[in-house]
N, C-alpha and C positions, 0 to 999 in steps of 0.2 A: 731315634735313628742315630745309633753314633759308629765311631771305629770307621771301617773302610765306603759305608753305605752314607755316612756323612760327606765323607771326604768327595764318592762318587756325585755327589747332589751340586757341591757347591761348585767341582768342574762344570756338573752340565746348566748350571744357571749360569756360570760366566759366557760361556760358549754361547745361549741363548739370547742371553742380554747383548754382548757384541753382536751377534747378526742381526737381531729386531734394532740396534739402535746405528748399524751402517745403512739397513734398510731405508731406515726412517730420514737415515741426513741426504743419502740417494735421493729418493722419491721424493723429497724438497728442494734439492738444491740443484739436481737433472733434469726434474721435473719427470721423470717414471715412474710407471706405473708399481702401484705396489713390489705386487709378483713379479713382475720384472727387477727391482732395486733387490728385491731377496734373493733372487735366484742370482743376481750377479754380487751381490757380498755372500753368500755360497761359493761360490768358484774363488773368490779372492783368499777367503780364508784357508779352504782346502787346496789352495795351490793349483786346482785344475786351470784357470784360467783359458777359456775358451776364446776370447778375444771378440766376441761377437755384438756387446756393448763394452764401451768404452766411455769413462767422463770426458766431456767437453768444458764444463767448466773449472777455472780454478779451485773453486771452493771441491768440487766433488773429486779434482787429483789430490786436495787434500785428503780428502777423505778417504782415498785410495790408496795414500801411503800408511795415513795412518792403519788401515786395517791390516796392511803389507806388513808393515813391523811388529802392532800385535798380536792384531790375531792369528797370522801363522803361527806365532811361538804358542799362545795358550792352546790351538788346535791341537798343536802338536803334542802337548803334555796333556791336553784332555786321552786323546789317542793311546798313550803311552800309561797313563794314569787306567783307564777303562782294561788295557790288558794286563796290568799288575789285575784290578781287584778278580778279572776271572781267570787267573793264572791262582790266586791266592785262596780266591775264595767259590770260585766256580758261577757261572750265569746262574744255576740252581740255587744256589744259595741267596743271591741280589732278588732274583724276582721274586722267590718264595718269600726273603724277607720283607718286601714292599708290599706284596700280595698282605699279609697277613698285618701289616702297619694297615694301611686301607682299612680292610676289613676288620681290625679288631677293635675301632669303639664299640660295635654292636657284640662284644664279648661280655657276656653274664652271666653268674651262676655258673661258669663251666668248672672242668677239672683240669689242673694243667699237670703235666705225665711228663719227669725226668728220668733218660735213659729207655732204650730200646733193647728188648731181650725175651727171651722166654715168658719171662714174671709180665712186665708188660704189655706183649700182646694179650696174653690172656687180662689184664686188666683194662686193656681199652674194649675187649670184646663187652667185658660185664658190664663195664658203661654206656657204652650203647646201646645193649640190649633193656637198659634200663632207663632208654629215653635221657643221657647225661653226655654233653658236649665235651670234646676232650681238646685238650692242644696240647700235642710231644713235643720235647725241648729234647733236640739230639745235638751231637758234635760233629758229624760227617757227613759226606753229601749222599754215601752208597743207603745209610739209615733213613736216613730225610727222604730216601726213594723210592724205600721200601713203606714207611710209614702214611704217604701220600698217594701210593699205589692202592694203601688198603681203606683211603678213604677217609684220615683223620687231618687235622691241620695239624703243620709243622713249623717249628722254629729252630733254626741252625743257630746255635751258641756255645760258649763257655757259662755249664750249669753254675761256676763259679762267679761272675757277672751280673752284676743287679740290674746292666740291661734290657738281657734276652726275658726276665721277668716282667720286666714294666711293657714291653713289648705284647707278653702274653699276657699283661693286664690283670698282673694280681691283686691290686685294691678292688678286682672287683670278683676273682672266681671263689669255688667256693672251697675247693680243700687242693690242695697240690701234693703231690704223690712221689718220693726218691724214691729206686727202685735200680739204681747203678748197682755194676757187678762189685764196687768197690765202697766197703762200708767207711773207711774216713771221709771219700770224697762226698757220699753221700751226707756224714754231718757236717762237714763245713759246706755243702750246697743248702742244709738246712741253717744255719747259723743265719747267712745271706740273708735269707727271704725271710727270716722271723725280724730282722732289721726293719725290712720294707714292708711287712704286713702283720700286724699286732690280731687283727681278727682271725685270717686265714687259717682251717684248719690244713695243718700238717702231718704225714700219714711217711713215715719212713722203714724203709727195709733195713733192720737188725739185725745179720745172720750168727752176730756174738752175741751171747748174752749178757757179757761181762761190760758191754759197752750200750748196753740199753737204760742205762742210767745217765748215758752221758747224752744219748739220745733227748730225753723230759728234759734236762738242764739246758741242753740249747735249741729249747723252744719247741721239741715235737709233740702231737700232742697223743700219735700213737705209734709204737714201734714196736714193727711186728717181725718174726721170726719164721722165713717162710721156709727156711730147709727144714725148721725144727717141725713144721703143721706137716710139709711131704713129709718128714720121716715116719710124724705117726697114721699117716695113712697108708706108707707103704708096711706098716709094720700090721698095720690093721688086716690086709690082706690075707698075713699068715695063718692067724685063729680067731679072727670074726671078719671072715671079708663081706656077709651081707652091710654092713655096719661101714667099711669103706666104700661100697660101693653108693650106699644111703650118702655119706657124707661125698663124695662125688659128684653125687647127683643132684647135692642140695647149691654144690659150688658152682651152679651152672643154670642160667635165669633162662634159657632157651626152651628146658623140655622137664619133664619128672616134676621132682618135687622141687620147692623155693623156699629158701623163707624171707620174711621179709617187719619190719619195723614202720611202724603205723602210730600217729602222733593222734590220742582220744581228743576231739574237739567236740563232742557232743555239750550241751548245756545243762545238762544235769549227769548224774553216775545211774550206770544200770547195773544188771549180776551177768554175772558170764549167762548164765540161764534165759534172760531174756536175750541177750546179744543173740544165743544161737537160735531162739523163737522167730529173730527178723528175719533169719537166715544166712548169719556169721557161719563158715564151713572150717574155716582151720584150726586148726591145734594152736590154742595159746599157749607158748612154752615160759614165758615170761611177760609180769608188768612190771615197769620201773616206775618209782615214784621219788622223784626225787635222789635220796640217797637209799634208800630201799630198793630191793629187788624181791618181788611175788613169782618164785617157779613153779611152772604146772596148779595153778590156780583153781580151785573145786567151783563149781557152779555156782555155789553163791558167794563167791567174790566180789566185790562191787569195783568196779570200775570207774574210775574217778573223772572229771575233765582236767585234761592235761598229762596225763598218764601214758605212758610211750610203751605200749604192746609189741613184742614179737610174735610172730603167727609161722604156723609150718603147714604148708599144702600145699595143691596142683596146683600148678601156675592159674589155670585157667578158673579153680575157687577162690584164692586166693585176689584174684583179680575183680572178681564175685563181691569179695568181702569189701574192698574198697569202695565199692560204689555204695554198701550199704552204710558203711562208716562216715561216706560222707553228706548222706541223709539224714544221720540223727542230729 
């Protein structure tokens, strides 16, 4: 918690601390009851003063000036201090930021999602849909409300800031995703977080190619080109659009086809042959093995433990195939 959410904390422990501790020399030294000493260093600090109790004892006009001298003044700059930060930085932003402090020790394994746009909603849709926690790191309150509208957790920051990072708890998600309209600002928000997290994988939007080298060098560990994938499926359209629409469809976890990456843990290697005997349904289009890659693999393949399979089919075989995968 730092910057203006700091600043707001340590007003309102002062503030807290003066009233529970005029309470306290009240209700000792007047001999009143709690709730009665609180509610009357209440009215003193806030100036209302009702007049309805009053100290009797020395000690407690003491204590009655002193709270006159200061805690009027620090009310008054808590006051003054609380409308700077939502003049600056809006209620939306304070509570949402505390909301998600609270809540984010219990952040693991998520994704966390910089910038809000086109490219991103469609990437928080695919995360979700794929059972994966996300938390957006925008700049504005109108983003941040539209973002929390649609159901995901948010973070108001400067993506430039190693804060709003540690906030959304990257020592402990699992890949973090640049996706800003602006490709410098996108590598130096990657530079940032390759500082604060040596494991995390890094997954950044590259729309130059000439700067997708610069991308690897400051720590990405993929950088993708995503005008250059729409151009060749708008281009697809022209003279093989069954073939866009196939790839369309495969970029979309909800309905049609999927494909999807599958880590072999079985204890021994089987042949694609038997695989499909247990009742494996998808299309293997790939095994990776290490630094090898096996495409379109003939039945007797053998399938090793450890071997990282890509598979293509209905979502609903596909899903088929997983359970049997994790049976052998």
């Amino acid at each position: 918690m730092e910057g203006l959410q700091k600043r707001f904390a340590v007003i309102l422990l002062a503030l807290v601390g003066l009233i529970l501790l005029g309470a306290s020399a009240f209700s000792y030294i007047e001999k009143l009851d709690f709730f009665d000493a609180l509610y009357f260093t209440v009215t003193i600090v806030s100036t209302v003063g009702f007049g309805d109790i009053t100290p009797k004892t020395v000690g407690g006009k003491l204590v009655y000036m002193f709270l006159v001298l200061t805690g009027i003044g620090i009310f008054g700059y808590a006051v003054s201090s609380i409308a700077t930060v939502m003049a600056e930085r809006s209620v939306f932003k304070l509570v949402r930021g505390i909301f998600l402090m609270r809540g984010g020790g219990k952040l693991k394994d998520h994704v966390i999602i910089v910038g809000w746009n086109e490219v991103t909603k469609s990437v928080c849709d695919e995360l979700k849909n794929n059972g994966h926690r996300v938390v957006v790191i925008v700049e504005d309150d109108s983003a941040a409300r539209e973002v929390s509208r649609m159901g995901y957790e948010v973070l108001i920051g400067s993506p430039l800031e190693s804060s709003i990072y540690r906030e959304a708890k990257i020592e402990s998600a699992r890949s973090v995703i640049f996706a800003m309209n602006d490709d410098s600002k996108n590598l130096m928000a990657v530079l940032r977080t390759r500082d604060l997290s040596r494991k995390v994988k890094i997954i950044a939007v590259c729309n130059n190619d000439f700067m997708r080298p610069l991308f690897h060098r400051a720590g990405a560990d993929e950088a993708v080109n995503v005008a250059d994938i729409g151009g060749r499926i708008l281009a697809s359209h022209v003279f093989e659009p069954l073939v866009a629409d196939l790839l369309e469809d495969m970029a979309e976890a909800e309905t049609g086809l999927d494909a999807e990456q599958v880590l072999f843990k079985a204890r021994r290697s089987f042949t694609i042959s038997e695989l499909r005997s247990m009742g494996v349904k998808g299309a293997i289009l790939l095994v990776s093995r290490g630094s090898e890659k096996f495409y379109y693999p003939g039945e007797d393949f053998e399938v090793r433990p450890g071997d990282i399979l890509v598979l293509v089919g209905l979502r609903e075989d596909l899903d088929s195939d997983r359970v049997v995968f994790e049976k052998l």
